[in-house]
C-alpha positions, 0 to 999 in steps of 0.5 A, a space after each residue: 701560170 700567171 698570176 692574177 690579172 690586175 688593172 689601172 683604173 683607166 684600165 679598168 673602166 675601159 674594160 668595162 664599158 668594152 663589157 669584159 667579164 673578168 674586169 666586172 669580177 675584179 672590179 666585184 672582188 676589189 670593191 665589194 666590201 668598201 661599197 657593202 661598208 657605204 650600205 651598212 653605214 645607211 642599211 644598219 638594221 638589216 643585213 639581208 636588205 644591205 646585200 640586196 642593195 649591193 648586188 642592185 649596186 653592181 647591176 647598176 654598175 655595170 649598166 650605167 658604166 658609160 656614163 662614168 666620165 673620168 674628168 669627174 672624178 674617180 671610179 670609186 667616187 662614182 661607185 660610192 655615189 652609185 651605193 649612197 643613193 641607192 641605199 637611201 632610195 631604199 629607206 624610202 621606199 614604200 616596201 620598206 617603210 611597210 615592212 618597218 611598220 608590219 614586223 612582228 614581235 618576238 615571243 619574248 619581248 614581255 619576258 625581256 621587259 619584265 627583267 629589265 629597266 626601260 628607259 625611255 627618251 622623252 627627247 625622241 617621243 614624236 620627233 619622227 612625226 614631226 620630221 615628216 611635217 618637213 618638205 621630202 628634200 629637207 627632210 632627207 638632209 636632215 636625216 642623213 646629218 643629224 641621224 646619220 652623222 653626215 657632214 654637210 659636204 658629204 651630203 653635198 657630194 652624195 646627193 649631187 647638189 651644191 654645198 650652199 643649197 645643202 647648207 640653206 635646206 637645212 637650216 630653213 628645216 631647222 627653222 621650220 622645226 623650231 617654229 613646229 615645236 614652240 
């Protein structure tokens, strides 16, 4: 009996641009848990939605595979890219942002409250208003580096734009929060 089947990444990308099945399991097997980590990294409260995301992730693989160019960068690279992009467009979707403002309570959150001291952020009252005052592109970068805790150059290569226009569209934001809250 042999044993499993291992690819090369040139391999790999040629067998499934060829549509092999057995390359797309492999492919699934080796890759699923670092991309599904990706999603959760962005997706943290909601591990169904996570899964949901992943197996979009994996679709759009395998639909878009010809338009992966090797001299671009790596598979993986491409694939984080594929995972990135479809978690944000997730977060702003309008299904979900309803779903955040429509979930109900549980039974017991007066019970909890009650037996425990709250401690408010009084930093944090209002500040997603005030985010929303933001143009949609600043707001995203802002996000993902002050919510998120993404470099400047990680959102440059997960958003597919220059290091510089990151740089400039939050510091600008920056500047325009700071005029908002004077």
């Amino acid at each position: 009996m042999a044993g499993p089947i291992t690819y090369t990444e040139q391999e790999l990308v040629q067998a499934l641009k060829e549509r092999n099945n057995q390359a797309f399991g492999f492919l699934y097997d080796n890759y699923a848990g670092a991309l599904y980590s990706i999603i959760k990294q962005i997706i943290t409260d909601n591990s169904e939605l996570a899964n949901d995301v992943l197996q979009e992730v994996f679709i759009n693989i395998w639909r878009k595979i010809e338009t992966y160019d090797q001299a671009k960068g790596r598979l993986f690279t491409w694939m984080l890219n594929i995972a990135r992009n479809a978690s944000i467009d997730m977060l702003r979707s309008k299904s979900y942002q309803n779903s955040q403002k429509n979930q109900e309570l549980p039974d017991n959150v007066y019970r909890e409250v009650t037996n425990h001291t709250i401690i408010q952020n009084v930093d944090n009252i209002g500040l997603k208003k005030v985010l929303e005052t933001l143009r949609p592109e600043q707001r995203v970068l802002v996000e993902l580096a002050y919510f998120k805790g993404f470099t400047h150059e990680e959102i440059a290569e997960m958003m597919s734009i220059p290091l510089g226009t990151v740089k400039t569209r939050i510091r600008n934001a920056l500047l325009q929060l700071r005029g908002y809250l004077k």
